[in-house]
N, CA, C and O atoms as CSV, one atom per row, in Angstrom:
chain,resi,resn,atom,element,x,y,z
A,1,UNK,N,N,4.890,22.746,-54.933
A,1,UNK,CA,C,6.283,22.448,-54.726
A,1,UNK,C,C,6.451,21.541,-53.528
A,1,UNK,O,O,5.641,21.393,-52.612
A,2,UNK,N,N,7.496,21.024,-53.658
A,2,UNK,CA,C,7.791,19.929,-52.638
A,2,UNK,C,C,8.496,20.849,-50.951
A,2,UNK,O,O,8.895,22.009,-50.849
A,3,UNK,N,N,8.432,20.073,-50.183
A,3,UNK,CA,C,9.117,20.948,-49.008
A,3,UNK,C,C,10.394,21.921,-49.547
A,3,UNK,O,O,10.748,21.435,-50.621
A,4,UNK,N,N,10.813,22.517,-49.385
A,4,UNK,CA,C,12.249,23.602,-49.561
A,4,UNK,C,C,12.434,22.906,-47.906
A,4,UNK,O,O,11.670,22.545,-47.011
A,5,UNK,N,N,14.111,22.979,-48.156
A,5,UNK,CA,C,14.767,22.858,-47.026
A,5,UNK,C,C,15.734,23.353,-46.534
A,5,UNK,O,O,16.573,23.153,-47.412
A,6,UNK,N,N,16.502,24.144,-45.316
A,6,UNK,CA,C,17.290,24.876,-45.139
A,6,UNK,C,C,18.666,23.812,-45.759
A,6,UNK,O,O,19.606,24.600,-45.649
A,7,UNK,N,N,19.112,22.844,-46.180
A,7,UNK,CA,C,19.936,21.843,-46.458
A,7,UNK,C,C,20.345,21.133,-47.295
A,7,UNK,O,O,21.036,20.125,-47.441
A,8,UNK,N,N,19.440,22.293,-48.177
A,8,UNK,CA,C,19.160,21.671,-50.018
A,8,UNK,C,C,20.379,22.408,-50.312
A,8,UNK,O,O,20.482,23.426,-49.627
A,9,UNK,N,N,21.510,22.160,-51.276
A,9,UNK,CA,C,22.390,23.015,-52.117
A,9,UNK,C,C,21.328,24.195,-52.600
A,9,UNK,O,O,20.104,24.299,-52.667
A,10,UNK,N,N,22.412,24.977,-52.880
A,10,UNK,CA,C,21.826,26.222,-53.675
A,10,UNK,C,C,21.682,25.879,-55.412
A,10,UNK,O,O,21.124,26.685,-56.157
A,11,UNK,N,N,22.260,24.588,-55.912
A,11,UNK,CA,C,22.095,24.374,-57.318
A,11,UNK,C,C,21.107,22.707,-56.970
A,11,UNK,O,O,21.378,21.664,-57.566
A,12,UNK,N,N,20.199,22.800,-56.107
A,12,UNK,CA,C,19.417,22.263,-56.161
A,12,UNK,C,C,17.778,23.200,-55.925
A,12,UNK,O,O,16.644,22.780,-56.153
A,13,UNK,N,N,18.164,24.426,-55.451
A,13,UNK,CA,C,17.128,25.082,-55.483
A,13,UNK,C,C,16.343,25.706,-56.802
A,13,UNK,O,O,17.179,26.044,-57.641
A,14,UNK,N,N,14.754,26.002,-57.306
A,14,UNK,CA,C,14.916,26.334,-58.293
A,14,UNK,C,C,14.989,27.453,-58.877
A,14,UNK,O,O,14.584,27.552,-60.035
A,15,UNK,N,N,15.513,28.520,-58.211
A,15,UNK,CA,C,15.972,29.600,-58.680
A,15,UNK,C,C,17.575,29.304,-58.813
A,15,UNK,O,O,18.157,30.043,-59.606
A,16,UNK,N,N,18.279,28.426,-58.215
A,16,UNK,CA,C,19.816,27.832,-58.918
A,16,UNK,C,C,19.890,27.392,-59.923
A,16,UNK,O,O,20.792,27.583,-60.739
A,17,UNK,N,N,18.785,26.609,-60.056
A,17,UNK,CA,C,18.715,25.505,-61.792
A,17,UNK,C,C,18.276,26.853,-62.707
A,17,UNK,O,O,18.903,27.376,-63.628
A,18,UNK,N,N,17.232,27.153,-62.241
A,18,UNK,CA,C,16.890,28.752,-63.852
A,18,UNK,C,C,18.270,29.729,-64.284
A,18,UNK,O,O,18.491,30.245,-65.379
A,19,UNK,N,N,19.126,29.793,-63.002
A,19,UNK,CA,C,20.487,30.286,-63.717
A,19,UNK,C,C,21.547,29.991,-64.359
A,19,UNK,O,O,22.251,30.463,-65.252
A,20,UNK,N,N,21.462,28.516,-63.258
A,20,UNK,CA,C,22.359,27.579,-64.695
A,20,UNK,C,C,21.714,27.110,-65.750
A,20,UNK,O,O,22.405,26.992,-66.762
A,21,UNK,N,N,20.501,26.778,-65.831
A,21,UNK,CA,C,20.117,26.400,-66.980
A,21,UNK,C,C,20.355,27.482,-68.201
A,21,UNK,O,O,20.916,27.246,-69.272
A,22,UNK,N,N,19.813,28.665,-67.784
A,22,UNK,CA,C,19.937,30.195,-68.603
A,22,UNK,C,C,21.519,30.424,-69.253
A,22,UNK,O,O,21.807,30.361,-70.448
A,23,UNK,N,N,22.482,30.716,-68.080
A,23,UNK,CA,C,23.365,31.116,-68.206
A,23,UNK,C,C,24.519,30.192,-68.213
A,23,UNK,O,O,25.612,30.573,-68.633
A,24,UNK,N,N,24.339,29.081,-67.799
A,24,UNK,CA,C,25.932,28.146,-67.806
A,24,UNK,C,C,25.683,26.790,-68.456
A,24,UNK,O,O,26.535,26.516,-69.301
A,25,UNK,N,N,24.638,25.777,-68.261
A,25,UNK,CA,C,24.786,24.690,-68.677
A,25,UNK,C,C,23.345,24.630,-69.896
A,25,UNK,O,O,23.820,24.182,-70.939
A,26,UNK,N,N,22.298,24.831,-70.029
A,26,UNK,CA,C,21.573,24.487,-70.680
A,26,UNK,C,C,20.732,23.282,-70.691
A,26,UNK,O,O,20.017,23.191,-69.693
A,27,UNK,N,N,20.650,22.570,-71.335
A,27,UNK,CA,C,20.088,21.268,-71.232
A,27,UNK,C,C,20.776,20.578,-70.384
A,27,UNK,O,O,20.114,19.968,-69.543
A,28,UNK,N,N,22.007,20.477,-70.341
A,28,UNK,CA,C,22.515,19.423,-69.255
A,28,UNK,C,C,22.281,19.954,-67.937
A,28,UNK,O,O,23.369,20.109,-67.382
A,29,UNK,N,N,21.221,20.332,-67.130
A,29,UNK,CA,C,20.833,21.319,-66.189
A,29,UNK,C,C,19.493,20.022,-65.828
A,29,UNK,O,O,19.076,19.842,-64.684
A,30,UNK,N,N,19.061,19.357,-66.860
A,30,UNK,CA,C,18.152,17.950,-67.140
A,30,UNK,C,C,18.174,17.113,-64.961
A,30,UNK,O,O,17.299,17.004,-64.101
A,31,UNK,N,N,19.652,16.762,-65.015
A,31,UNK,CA,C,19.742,15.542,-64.177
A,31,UNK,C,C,19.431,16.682,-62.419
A,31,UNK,O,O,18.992,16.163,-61.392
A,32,UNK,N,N,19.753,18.023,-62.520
A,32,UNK,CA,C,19.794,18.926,-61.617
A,32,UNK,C,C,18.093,19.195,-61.389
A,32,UNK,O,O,17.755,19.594,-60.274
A,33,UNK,N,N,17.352,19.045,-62.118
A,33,UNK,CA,C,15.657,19.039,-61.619
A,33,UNK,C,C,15.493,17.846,-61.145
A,33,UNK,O,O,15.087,17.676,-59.996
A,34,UNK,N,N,15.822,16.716,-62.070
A,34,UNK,CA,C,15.536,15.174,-61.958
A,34,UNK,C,C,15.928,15.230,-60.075
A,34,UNK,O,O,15.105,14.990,-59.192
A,35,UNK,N,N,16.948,15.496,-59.927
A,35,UNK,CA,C,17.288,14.700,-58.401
A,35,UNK,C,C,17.106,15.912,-57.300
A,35,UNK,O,O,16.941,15.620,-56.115
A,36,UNK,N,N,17.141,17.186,-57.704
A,36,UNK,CA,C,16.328,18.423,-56.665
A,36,UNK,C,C,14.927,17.575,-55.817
A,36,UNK,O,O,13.791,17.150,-56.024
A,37,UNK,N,N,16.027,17.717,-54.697
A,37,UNK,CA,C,14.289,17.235,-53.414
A,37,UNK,C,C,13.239,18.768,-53.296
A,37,UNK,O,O,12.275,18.996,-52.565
A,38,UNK,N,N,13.732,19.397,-54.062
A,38,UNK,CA,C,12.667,20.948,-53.411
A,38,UNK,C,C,12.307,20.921,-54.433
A,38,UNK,O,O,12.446,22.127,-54.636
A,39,UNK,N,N,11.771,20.403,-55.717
A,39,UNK,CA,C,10.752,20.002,-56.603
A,39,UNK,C,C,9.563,18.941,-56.646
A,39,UNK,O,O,9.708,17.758,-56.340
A,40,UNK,N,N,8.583,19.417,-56.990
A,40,UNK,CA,C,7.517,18.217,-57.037
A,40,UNK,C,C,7.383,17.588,-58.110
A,40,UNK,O,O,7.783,18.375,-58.968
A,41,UNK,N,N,7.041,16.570,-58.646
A,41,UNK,CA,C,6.955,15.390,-59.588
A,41,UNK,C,C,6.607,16.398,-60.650
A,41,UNK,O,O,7.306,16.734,-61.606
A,42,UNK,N,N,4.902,17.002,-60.181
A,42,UNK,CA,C,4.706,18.009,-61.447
A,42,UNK,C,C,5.736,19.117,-61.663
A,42,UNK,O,O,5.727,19.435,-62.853
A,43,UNK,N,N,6.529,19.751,-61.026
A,43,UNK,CA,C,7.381,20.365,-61.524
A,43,UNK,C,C,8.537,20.109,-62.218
A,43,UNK,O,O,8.904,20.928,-63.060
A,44,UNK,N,N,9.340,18.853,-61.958
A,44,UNK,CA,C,10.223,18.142,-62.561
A,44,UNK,C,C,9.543,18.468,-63.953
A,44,UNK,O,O,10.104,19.408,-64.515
A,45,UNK,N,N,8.586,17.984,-64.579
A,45,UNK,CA,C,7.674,17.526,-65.648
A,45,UNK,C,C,7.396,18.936,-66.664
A,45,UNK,O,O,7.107,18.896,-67.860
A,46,UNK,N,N,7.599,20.336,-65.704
A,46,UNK,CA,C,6.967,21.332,-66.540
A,46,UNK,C,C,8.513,22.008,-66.425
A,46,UNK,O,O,8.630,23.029,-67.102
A,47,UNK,N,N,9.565,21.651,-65.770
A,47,UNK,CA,C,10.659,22.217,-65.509
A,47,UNK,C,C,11.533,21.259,-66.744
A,47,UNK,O,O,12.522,21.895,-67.109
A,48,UNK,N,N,11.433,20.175,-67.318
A,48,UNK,CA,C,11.638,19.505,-68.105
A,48,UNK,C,C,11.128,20.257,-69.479
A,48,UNK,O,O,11.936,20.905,-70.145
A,49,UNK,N,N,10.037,20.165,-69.789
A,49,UNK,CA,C,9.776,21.157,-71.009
A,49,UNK,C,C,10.077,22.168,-71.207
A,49,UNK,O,O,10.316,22.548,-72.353
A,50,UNK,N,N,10.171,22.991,-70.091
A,50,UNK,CA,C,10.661,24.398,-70.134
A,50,UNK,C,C,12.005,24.617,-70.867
A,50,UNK,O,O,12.254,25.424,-71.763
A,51,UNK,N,N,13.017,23.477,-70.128
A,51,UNK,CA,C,14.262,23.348,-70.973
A,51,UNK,C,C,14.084,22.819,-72.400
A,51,UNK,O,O,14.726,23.378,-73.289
A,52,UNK,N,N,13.510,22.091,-72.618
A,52,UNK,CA,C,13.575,21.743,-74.180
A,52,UNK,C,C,12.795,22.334,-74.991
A,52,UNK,O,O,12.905,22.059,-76.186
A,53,UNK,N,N,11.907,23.199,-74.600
A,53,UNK,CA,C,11.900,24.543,-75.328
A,53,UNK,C,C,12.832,25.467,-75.390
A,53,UNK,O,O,12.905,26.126,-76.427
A,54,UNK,N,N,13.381,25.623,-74.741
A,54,UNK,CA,C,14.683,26.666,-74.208
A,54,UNK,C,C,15.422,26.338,-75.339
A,54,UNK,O,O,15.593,27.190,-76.211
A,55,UNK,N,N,15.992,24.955,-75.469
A,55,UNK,CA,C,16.856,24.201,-75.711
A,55,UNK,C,C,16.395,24.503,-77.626
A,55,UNK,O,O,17.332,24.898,-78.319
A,56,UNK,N,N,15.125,24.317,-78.274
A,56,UNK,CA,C,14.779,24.267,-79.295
A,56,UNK,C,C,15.282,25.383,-79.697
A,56,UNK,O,O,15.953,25.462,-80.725
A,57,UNK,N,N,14.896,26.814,-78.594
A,57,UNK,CA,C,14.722,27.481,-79.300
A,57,UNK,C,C,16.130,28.334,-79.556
A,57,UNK,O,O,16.075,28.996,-80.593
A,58,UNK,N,N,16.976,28.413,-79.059
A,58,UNK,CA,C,18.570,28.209,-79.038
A,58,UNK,C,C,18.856,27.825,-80.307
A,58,UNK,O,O,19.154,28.589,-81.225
A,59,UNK,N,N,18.761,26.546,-80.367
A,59,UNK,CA,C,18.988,25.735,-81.512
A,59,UNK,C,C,18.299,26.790,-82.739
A,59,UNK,O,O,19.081,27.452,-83.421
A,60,UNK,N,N,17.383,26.857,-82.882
A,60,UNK,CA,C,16.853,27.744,-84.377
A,60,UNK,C,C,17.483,28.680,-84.307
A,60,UNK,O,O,18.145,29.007,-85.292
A,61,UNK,N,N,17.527,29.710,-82.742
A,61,UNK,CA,C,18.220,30.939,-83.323
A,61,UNK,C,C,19.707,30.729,-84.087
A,61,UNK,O,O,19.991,31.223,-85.178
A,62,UNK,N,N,20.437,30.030,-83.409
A,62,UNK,CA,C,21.625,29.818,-83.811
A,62,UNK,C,C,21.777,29.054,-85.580
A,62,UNK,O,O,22.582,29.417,-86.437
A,63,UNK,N,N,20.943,28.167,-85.685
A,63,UNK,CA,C,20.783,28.161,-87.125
A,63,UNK,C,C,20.490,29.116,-88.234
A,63,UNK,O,O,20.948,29.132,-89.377
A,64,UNK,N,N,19.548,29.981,-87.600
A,64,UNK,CA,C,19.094,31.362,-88.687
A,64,UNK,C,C,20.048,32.150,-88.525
A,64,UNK,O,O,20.082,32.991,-89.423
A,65,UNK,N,N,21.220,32.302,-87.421
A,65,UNK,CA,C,22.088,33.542,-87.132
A,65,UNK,C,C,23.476,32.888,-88.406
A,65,UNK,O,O,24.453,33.481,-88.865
A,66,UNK,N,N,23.100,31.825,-88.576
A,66,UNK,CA,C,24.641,31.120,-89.693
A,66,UNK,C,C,23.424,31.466,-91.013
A,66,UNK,O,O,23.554,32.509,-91.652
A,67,UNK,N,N,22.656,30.822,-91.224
A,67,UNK,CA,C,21.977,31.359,-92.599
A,67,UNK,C,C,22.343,32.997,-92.782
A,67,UNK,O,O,23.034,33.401,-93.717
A,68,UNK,N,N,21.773,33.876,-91.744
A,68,UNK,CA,C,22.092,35.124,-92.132
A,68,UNK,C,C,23.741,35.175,-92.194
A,68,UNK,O,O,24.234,35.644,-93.220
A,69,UNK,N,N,24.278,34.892,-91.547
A,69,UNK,CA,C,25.572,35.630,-92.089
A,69,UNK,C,C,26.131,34.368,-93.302
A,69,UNK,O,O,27.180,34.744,-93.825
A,70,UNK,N,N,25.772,33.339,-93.699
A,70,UNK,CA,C,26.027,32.993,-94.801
A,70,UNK,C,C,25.795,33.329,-96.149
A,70,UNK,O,O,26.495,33.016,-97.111
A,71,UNK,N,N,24.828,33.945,-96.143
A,71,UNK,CA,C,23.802,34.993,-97.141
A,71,UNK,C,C,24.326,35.954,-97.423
A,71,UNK,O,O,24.248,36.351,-98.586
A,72,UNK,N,N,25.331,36.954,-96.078
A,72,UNK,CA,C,26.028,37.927,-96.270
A,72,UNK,C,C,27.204,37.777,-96.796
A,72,UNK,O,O,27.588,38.610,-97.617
A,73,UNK,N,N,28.062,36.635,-96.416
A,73,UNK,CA,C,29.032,36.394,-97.197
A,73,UNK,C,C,29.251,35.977,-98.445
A,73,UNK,O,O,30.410,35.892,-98.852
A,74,UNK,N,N,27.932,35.577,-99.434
A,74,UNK,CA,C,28.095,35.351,-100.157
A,74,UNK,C,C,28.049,36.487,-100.958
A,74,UNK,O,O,27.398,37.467,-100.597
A,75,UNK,N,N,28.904,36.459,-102.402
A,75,UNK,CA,C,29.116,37.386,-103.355
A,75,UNK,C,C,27.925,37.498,-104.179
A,75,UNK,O,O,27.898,38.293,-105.119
């Protein structure tokens, strides 16, 4: 990791980005690693995939959760 600094925002730290990413924004959480100075290049990079796995996998659940209840609604 890159220096941490007493002067960094708290939604630049990366226990700020894992909560918004989790709980409030999701992928758009992207530009909040990109410009975090208390990340290192390689972390940007594995903090980047992390979300678009996140992001994938969101996406399927929410597709199989409409298949199932489309299945149910049907007669």
């Amino acid at each position: 990791m890159a220096q941490t600094d007493d002067r960094v925002a708290w939604y630049h730290k990366p226990v700020g980005i894992v909560v918004l990413t989790l709980f409030v924004l999701g992928p758009l959480s992207l530009p909040l690693i990109w410009r975090s100075p208390a990340i290192s290049p390689r972390g940007r990079w594995i903090g980047t995939a992390l979300i678009v796995v996140y992001t994938v996998a969101l996406i399927w659940q929410v597709w199989f959760a409409m298949q199932v209840a489309l299945s149910i609604m049907q007669p």
